[in-house]
C-alpha positions as CSV (number, residue, x, y, z in Angstrom):
1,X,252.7,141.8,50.2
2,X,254.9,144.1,52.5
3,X,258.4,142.0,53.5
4,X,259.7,142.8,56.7
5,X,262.4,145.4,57.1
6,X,266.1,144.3,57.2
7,X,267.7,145.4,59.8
8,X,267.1,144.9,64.0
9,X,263.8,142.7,63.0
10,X,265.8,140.1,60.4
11,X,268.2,140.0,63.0
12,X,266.3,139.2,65.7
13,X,264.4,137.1,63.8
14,X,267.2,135.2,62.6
15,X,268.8,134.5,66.1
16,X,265.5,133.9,68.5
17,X,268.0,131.1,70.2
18,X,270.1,133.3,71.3
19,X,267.5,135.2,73.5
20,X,266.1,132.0,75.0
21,X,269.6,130.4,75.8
22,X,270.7,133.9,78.2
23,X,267.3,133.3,79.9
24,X,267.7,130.0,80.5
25,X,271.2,130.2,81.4
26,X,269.7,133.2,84.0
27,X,267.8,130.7,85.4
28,X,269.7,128.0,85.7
29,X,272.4,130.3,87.7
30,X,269.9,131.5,90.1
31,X,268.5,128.3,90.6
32,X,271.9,127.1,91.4
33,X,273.3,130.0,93.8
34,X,269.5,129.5,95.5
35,X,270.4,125.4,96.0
36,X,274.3,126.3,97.3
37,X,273.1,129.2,99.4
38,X,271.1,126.9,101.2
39,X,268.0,128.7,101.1
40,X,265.3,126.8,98.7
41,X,262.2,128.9,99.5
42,X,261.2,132.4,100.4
43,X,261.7,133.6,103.8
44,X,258.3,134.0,105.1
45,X,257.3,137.2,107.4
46,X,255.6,137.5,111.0
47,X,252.5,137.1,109.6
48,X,253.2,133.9,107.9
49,X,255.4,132.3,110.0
50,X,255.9,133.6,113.3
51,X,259.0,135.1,114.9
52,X,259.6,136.9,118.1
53,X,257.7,140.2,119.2
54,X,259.8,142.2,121.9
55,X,257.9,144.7,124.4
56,X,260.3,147.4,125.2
57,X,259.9,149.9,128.1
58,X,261.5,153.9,127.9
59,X,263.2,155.0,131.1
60,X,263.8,158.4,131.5
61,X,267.6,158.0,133.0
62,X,269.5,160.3,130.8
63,X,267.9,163.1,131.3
64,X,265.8,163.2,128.5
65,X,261.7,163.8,129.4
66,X,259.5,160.4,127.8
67,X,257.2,162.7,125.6
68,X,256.2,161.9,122.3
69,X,258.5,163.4,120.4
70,X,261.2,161.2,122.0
71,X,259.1,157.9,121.4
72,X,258.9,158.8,118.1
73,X,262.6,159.4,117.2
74,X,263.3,155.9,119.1
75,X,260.9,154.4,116.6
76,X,262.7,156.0,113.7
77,X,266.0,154.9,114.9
78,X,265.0,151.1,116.0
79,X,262.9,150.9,112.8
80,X,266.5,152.2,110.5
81,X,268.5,149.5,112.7
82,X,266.5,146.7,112.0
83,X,264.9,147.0,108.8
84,X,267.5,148.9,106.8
85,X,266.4,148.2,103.5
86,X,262.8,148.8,104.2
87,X,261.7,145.0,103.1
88,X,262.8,142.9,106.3
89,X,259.4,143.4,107.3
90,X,260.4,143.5,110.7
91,X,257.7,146.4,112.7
92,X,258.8,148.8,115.1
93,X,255.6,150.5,116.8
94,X,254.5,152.2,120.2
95,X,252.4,150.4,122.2
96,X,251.3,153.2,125.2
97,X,253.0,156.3,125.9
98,X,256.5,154.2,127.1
99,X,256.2,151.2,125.5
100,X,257.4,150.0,122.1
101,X,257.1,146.8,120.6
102,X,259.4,145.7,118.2
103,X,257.9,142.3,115.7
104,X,260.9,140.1,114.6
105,X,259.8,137.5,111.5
106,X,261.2,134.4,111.5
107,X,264.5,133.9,110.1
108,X,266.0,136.9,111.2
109,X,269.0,136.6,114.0
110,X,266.5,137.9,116.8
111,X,269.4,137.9,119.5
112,X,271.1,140.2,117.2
113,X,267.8,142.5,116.6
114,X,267.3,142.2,120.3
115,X,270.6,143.7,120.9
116,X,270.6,146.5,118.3
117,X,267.4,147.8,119.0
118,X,267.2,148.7,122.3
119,X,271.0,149.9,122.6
120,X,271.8,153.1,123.5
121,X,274.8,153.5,120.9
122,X,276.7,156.0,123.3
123,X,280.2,156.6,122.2
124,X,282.9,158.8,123.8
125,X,286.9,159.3,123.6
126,X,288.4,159.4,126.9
127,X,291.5,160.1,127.7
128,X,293.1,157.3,129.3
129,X,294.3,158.0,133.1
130,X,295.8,154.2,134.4
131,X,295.1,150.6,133.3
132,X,295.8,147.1,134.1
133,X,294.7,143.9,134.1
134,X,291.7,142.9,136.1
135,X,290.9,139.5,137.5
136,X,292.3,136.0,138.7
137,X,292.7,135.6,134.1
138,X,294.7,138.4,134.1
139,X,298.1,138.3,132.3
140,X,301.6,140.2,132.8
141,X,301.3,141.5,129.7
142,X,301.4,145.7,129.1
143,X,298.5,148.0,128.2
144,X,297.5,148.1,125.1
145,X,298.8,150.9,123.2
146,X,299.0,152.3,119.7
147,X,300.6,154.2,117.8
148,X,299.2,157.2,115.4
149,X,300.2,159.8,112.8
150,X,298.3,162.3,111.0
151,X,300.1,161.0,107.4
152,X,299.6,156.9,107.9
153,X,296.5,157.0,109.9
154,X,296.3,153.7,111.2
155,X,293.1,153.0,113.1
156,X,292.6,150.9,116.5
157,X,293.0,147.5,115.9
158,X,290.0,145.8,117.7
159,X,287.9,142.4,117.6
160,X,284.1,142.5,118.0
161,X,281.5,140.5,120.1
162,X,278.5,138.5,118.2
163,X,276.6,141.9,120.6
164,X,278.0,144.5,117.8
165,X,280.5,145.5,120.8
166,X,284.5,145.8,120.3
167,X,287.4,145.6,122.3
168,X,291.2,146.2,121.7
169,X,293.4,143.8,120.8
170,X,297.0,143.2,121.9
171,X,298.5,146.1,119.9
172,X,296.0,148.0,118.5
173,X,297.4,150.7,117.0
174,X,295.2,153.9,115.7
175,X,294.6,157.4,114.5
176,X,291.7,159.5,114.8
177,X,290.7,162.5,113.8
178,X,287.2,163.9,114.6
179,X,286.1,167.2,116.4
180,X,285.9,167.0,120.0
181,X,285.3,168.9,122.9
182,X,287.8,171.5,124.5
183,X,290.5,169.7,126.8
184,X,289.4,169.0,129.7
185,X,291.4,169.4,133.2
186,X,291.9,165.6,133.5
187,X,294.3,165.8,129.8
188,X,295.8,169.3,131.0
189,X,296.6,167.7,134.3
190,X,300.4,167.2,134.6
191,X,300.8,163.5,135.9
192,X,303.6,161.0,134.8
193,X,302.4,157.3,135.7
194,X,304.9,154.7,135.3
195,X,305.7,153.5,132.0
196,X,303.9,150.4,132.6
197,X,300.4,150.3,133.1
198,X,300.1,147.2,134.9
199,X,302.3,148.7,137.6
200,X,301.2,152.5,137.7
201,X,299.4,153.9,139.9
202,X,296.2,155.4,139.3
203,X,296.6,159.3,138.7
204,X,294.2,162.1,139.8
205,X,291.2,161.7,137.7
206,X,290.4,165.2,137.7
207,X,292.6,167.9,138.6
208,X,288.9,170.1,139.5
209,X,287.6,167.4,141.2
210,X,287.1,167.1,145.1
211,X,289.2,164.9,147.2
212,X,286.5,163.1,148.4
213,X,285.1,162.0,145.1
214,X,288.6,161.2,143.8
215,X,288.9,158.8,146.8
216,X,285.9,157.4,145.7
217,X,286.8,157.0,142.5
218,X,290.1,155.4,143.0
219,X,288.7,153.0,145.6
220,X,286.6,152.0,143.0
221,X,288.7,151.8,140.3
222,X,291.1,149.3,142.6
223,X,288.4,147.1,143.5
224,X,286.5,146.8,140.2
225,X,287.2,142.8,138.5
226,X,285.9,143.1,134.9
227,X,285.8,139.3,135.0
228,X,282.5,139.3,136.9
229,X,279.5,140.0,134.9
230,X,277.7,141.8,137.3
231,X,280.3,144.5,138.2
232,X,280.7,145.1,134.2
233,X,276.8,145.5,134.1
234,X,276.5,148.5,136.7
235,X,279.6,150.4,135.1
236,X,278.8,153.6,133.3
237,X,275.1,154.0,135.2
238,X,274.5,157.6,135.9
239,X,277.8,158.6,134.5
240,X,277.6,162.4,132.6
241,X,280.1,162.7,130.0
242,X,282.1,165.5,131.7
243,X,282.4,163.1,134.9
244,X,286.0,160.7,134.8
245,X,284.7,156.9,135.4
246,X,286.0,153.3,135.0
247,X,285.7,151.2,132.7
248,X,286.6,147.4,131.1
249,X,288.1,146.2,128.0
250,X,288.9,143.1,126.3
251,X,292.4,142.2,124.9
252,X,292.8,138.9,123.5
253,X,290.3,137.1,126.3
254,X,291.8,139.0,128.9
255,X,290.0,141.7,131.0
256,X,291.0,145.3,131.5
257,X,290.2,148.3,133.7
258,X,290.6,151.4,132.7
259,X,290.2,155.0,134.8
260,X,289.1,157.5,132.3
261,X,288.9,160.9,132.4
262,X,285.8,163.4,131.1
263,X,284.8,162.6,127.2
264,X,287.0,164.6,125.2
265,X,284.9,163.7,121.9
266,X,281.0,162.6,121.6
267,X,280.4,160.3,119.7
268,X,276.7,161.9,118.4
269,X,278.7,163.8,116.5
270,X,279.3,161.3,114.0
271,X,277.6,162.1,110.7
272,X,278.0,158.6,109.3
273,X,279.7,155.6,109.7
274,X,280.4,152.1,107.3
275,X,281.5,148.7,107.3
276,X,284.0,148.4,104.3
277,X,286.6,145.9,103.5
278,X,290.2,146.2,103.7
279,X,291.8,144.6,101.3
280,X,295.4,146.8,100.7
281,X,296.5,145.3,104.1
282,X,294.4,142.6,104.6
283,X,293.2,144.0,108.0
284,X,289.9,142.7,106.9
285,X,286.2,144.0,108.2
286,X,286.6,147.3,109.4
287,X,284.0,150.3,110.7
288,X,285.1,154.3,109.4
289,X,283.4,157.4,110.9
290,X,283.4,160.4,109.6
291,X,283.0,163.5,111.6
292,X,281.6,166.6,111.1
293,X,284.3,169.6,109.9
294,X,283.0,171.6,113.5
295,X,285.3,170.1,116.0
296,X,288.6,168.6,113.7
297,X,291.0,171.6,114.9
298,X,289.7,170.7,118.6
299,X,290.8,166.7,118.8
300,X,293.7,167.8,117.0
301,X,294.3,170.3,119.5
302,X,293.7,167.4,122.3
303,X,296.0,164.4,120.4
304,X,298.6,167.2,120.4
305,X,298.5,167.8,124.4
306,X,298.0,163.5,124.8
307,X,301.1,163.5,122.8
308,X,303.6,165.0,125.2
309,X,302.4,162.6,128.4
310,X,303.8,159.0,129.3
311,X,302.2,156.0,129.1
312,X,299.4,155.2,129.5
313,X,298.3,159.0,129.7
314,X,298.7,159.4,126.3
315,X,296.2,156.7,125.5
316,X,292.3,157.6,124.7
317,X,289.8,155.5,124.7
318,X,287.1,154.6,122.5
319,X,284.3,153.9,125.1
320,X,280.9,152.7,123.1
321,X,278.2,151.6,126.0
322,X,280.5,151.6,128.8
323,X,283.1,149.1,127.2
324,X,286.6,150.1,126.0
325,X,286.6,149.4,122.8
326,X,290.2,150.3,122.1
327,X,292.6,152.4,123.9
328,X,295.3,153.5,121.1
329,X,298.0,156.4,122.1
330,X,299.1,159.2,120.4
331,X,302.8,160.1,119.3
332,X,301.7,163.3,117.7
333,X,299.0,166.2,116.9
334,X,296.0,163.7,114.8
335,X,294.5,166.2,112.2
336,X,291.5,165.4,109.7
337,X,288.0,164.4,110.1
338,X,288.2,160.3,110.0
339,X,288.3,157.7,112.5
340,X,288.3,153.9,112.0
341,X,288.3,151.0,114.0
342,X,289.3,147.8,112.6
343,X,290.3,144.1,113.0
344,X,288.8,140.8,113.8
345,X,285.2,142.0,113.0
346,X,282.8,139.6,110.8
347,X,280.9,141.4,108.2
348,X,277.6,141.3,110.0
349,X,280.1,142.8,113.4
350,X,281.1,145.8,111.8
351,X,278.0,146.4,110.2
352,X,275.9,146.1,112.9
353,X,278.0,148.5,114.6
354,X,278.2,151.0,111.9
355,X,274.3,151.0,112.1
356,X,274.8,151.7,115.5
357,X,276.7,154.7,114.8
358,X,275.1,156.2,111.9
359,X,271.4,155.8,113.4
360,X,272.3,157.6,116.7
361,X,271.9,157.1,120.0
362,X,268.6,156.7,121.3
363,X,267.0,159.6,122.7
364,X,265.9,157.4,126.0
365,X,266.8,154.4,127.1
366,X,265.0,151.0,127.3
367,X,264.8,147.8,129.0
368,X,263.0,144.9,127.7
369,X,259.7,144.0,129.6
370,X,258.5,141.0,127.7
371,X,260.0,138.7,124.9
372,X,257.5,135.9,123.2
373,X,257.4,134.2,120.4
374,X,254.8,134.3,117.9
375,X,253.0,131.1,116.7
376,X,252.3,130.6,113.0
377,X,249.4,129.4,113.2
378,X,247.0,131.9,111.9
379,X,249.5,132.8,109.7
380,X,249.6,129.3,108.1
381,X,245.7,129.8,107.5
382,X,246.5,133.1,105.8
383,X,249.3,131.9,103.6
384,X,247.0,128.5,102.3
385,X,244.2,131.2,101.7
386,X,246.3,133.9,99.5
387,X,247.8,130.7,97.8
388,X,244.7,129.4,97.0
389,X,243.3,133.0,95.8
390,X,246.6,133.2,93.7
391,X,245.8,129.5,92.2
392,X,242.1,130.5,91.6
393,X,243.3,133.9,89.5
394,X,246.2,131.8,87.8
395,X,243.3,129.4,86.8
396,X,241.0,131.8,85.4
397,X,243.7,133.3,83.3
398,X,244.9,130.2,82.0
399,X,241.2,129.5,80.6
400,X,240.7,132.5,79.3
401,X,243.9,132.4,77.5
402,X,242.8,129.2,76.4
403,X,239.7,129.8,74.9
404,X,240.5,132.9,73.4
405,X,243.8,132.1,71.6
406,X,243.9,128.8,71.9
407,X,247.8,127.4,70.1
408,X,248.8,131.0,71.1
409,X,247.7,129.9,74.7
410,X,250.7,127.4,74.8
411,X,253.4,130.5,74.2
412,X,251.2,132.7,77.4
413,X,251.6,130.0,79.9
414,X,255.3,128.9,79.2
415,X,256.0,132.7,79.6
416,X,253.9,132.5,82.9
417,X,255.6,129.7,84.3
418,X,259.0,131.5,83.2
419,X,258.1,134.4,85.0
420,X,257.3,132.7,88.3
421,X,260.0,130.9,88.1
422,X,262.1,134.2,87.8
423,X,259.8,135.6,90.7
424,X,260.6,132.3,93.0
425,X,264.0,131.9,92.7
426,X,265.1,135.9,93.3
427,X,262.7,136.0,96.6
428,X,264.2,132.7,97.8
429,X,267.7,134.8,97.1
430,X,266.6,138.1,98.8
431,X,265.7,136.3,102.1
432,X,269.8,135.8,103.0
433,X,271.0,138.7,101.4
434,X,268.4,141.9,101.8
435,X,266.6,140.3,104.5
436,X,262.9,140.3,102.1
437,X,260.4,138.6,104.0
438,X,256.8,137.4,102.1
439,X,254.1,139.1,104.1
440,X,250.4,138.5,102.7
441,X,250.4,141.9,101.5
442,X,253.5,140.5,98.9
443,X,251.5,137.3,98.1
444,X,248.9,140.0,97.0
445,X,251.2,141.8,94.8
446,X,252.3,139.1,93.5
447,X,248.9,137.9,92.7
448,X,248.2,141.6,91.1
449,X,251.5,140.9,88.6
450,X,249.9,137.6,87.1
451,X,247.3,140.0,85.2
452,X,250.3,142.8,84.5
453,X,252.0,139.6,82.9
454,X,249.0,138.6,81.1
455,X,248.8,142.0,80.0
456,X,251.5,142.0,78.1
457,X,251.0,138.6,76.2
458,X,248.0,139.9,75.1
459,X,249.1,143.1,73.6
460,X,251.5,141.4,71.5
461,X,249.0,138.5,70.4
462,X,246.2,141.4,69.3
463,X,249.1,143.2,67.0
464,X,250.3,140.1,65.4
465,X,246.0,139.3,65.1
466,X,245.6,142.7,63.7
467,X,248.7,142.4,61.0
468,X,246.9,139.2,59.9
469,X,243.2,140.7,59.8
470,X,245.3,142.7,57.5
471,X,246.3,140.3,54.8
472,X,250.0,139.3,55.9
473,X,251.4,136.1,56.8
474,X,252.3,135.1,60.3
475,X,256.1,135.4,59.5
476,X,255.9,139.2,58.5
477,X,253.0,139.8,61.2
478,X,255.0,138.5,64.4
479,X,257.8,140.8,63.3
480,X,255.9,144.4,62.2
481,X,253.6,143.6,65.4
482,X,256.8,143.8,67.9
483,X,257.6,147.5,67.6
484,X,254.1,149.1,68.5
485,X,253.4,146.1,70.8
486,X,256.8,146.9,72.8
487,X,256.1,150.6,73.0
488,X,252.7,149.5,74.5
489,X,254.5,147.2,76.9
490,X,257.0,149.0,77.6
491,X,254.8,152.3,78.6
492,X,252.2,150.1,80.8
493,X,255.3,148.4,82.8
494,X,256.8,151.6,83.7
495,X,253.7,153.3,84.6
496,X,253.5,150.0,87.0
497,X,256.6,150.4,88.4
498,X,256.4,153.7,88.8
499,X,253.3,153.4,91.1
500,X,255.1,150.6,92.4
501,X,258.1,152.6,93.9
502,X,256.3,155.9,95.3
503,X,254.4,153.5,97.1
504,X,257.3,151.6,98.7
505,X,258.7,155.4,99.2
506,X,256.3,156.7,100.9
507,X,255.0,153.8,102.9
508,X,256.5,151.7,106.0
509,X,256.0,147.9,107.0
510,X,253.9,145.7,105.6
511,X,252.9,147.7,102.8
512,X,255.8,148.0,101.7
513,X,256.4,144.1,101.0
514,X,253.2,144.5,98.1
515,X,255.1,147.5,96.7
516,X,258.3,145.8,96.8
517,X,256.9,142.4,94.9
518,X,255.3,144.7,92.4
519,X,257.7,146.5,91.0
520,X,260.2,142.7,91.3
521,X,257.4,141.0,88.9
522,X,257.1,144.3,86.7
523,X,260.9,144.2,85.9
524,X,260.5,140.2,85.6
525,X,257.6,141.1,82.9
526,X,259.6,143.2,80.5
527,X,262.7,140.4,80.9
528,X,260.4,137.8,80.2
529,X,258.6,139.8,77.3
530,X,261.5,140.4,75.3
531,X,264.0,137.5,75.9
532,X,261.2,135.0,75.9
533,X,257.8,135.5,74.5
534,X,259.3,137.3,71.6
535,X,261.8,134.6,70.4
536,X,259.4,132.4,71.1
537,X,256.7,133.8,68.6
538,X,259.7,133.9,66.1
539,X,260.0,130.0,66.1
540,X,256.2,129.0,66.1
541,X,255.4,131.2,63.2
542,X,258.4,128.4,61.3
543,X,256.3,126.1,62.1
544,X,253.4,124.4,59.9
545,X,250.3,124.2,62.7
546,X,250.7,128.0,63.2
547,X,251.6,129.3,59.8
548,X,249.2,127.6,58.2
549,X,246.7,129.3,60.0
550,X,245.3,126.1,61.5
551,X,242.0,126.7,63.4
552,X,243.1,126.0,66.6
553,X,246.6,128.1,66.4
554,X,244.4,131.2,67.5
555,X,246.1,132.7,64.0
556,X,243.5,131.6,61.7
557,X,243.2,134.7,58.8
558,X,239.4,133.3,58.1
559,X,238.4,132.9,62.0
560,X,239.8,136.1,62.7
561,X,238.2,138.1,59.2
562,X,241.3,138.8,57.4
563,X,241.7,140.7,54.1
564,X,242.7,138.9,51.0
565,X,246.0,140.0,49.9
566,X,245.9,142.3,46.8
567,X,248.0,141.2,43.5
568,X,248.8,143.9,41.2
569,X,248.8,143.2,37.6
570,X,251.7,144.7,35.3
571,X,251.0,147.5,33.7
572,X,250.7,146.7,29.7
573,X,253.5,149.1,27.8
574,X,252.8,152.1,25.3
575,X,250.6,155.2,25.9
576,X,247.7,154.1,24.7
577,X,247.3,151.8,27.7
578,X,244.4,152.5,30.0
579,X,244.6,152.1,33.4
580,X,244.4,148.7,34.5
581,X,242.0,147.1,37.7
582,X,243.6,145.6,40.7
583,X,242.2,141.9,40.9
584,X,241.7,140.1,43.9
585,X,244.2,136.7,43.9
């Protein structure tokens, strides 16, 4: 009889413990980050448990026509903003030819979603012409300013809104570097406003611009209070970027007006932009941009003339939607192609506002028409009726593994309850942190894995069955089975997951949650295979009941038609000798 090979397989063999302790220390961890995050169960999607469904109207108001094209990119965009990772499950569709409807599942901040989706994302530098405080809140304190250099490249301290929007803080201090526009008249004109900006007077806006409209705009400019809601709401309406305008901006609580002269930068040039962490100078939560190479010379060019004015032309400011975000002034020329903005953002502030940035602006604008929320109701019905299909196929598998390998059985359902164990606990943990939301189309797939599990068992069980039908004990067999019946295992899994992951590539919503689920229980099937049902095989084939080859192990050599082992006489000595007959023991 053939002993097993030393090596990997005595190893293994000797030390199955070690395999089922890391899997059940896995567990236990994710069980216990899944109890302190707060989240015990799997966040459920729109068509399991409701959530908000927002009707959004286009309007054509920045001169772009509402065709088809248009309504498509806004799809693209909103869809990128609010389903990120592709498994949020939240939908993004047109309804009409200037309607949208955005579906928000439940569990999702939907006054954030509300916000990010429709919003324009329109960001500008302007150069800074006079600002002061606004309204009866408004303190004696200066204009914000800031200070930048092309070597330290600081970036505008700002603190952000739960709405993704910023505004400077009491001394933000910045530098930027992007490309821009050329200089417009408003930062060639030669003005020197008094050094304080609560004080100054307002200087021309535009050196091009007619009288009358420079009357206008300083009248109002001196009568804007960005403490009143409604007055902030109108601002920015119908504004062009080469057209100076007012503006408010937030320091500390207090309000701000600002006149502003033509954008100097657009912000659609942005290529990308990111929420990262600062943790050299503990500034915290911060947003970076990074511009494209055209235009770096040109805002150097334009920090280099905003240089040589007096505060608080010397100031831009970071306008995103109409709001001042920060106002930061320049002591010299800004060269490179960065730009950050950081300070009291939260990590779900700055990254909603990167996404903001990186998606784009919208190609139209929108205004919500309806907001409702969506009853779970049928989606309770379709969740008790995909459970109850999953139960029925778990059923069915467990009888069949009964019947057919009976002791062996015991090893295939522990492994099954392992695996959805595994397959529970990660989706509970993906809800919080990826946003994954259980449709019905994931309870499907995950119906479709409890087979790909199977699957698996039972390729191992038939080698070990076929290395007995061969004449070997069950020690030997469970350990010359495992090689072929991993390369078997291992093949079908990936050809799984790779089906798995073109088909969450190349598909969008719902669809997306089965492929997603598939290819989660696929990776959960070779984990469980070889720290599990492996060294689980190695220490039932110690044991009596199943080495023996008891009849109701599912391993019995008679049951299963297995060759007697061959015994080999010794050969008698001298040449004489004849050959000699094998004998059956």
């Amino acid at each position: 009889m053939a002993a097993p090979k030393k090596g990997r397989s005595a190893s293994a063999q000797s030390k199955p413990w070690r395999s089922l302790a890391l899997i059940l220390i896995a567990i236990v961890g994710l069980t216990g980050g899944m109890f302190l995050s707060g989240h015990t169960t799997p966040r459920l999607g729109i068509d399991l448990a409701g959530g908000t469904s927002i009707t959004l109207q286009a309007k054509a108001d920045q001169g772009s026509a509402i065709n088809k094209a248009n309504m498509d990119t806004a799809v693209e965009i909103m869809n990128r903003r609010v389903n990120g990772l592709g498994v949020s499950e939240a939908e993004v569709q047109t309804q009409g030819d200037r309607n949208i409807i955005v579906n928000i599942p439940k569990g999702i901040n939907s006054k954030e979603a509300r916000e990010q989706v429709g919003t324009t994302a329109k960001l500008y530098f302007r150069p800074v012409l006079a600002s002061e405080p606004s309204g009866p809140a408004a303190s004696a304190s200066p204009s914000p300013s800031a200070s930048g250099s092309p070597a330290a490249s600081p970036s505008p301290s700002t603190s952000a809104s739960a709405g993704g929007k910023a505004s400077s803080s009491a001394s933000p201090s910045a530098s930027a570097t992007s490309q821009g526009r050329a200089v417009t008249d408003a930062l060639k004109a030669d003005s020197t406003p008094s050094p304080s900006a609560s004080a100054s007077a307002p200087a021309s806006p535009s050196a091009s611009a007619p009288a009358a409209d420079e009357a206008a705009l300083q009248a109002k400019y001196t009568a804007l209070d960005c403490t009143k809601e409604k007055q902030r709401a109108v601002l920015g309406e119908g504004v062009k970027p080469a057209d100076a305008t007012v503006a408010c901006g937030q320091i500390d609580g207090a309000w701000y007006k600002y006149l502003l002269g033509p954008a100097a930068v657009d912000g659609t040039e942005v290529d990308k932009a990111q929420a990262v962490y600062d943790t050299q100078t503990a500034a915290g939560w911060q947003v970076t941009m990074d511009f494209n190479s055209k235009g770096a010379k040109k805002f150097a060019d334009i920090t280099g003339q905003l240089a040589q004015n007096q505060q608080p032309q010397n100031q831009f400011g970071i306008v995103l939607d109409g709001e001042v975000v920060s106002s930061p002034y320049v002591s010299s020329s800004i060269a490179g192609g960065q730009a950050q903005i950081s300070g009291s953002f939260t990590q779900e502030e700055a990254q909603g506002l990167a996404n903001m940035l990186s998606y784009g602006a919208l190609p139209l604008s929108f205004e919500e028409s309806s907001v409702q929320t969506v009853t779970a109701a049928l989606g309770g019905d379709q969740l008790r009726a995909g459970l109850l299909a999953g139960a029925i196929g778990l059923g069915l598998v467990i009888i069949y593994l009964v019947a057919y390998y009976r002791g062996l059985s015991l090893i295939a359902i522990a492994s099954l309850l392992v695996s959805a164990a595994l397959t529970y606990v990660i989706m509970s943990l993906l809800g919080p942190t990826i946003h994954f939301a259980l449709n019905l189309p994931a309870v499907c797939g995950a119906i479709v894995a409890i087979g790909i599990t199977a699957d698996s068992f039972i390729v191992y069980f038939e080698r070990v069955r076929d290395e007995i039908r061969e004449g070997r004990s069950l020690r030997p067999a469970v350990e010359r089975a495992w090689p072929r019946a991993r390369r078997t295992i291992l093949v079908s899994d990936f050809v799984s997951f790779l089906a798995a992951a073109v088909l969450f590539l190349v598909t969008v919503g719902k669809v997306q949650g089965f492929a997603f689920t598939l290819g989660l229980t696929t990776v959960l099937d070779v984990v469980v295979v070889f720290f599990f049902t492996k060294p689980l095989m190695t220490l039932i084939a110690r044991r009596k009941f199943f080495a023996s080859g008891h009849k109701w192990s599912g391993l019995d050599p008679k049951s299963l038609g297995a060759k007697a082992p061959l015994r080999r006489t010794r050969r008698p000595s001298g040449a004489a000798a004849g050959p000699v007959e094998t004998k059956e023991a």
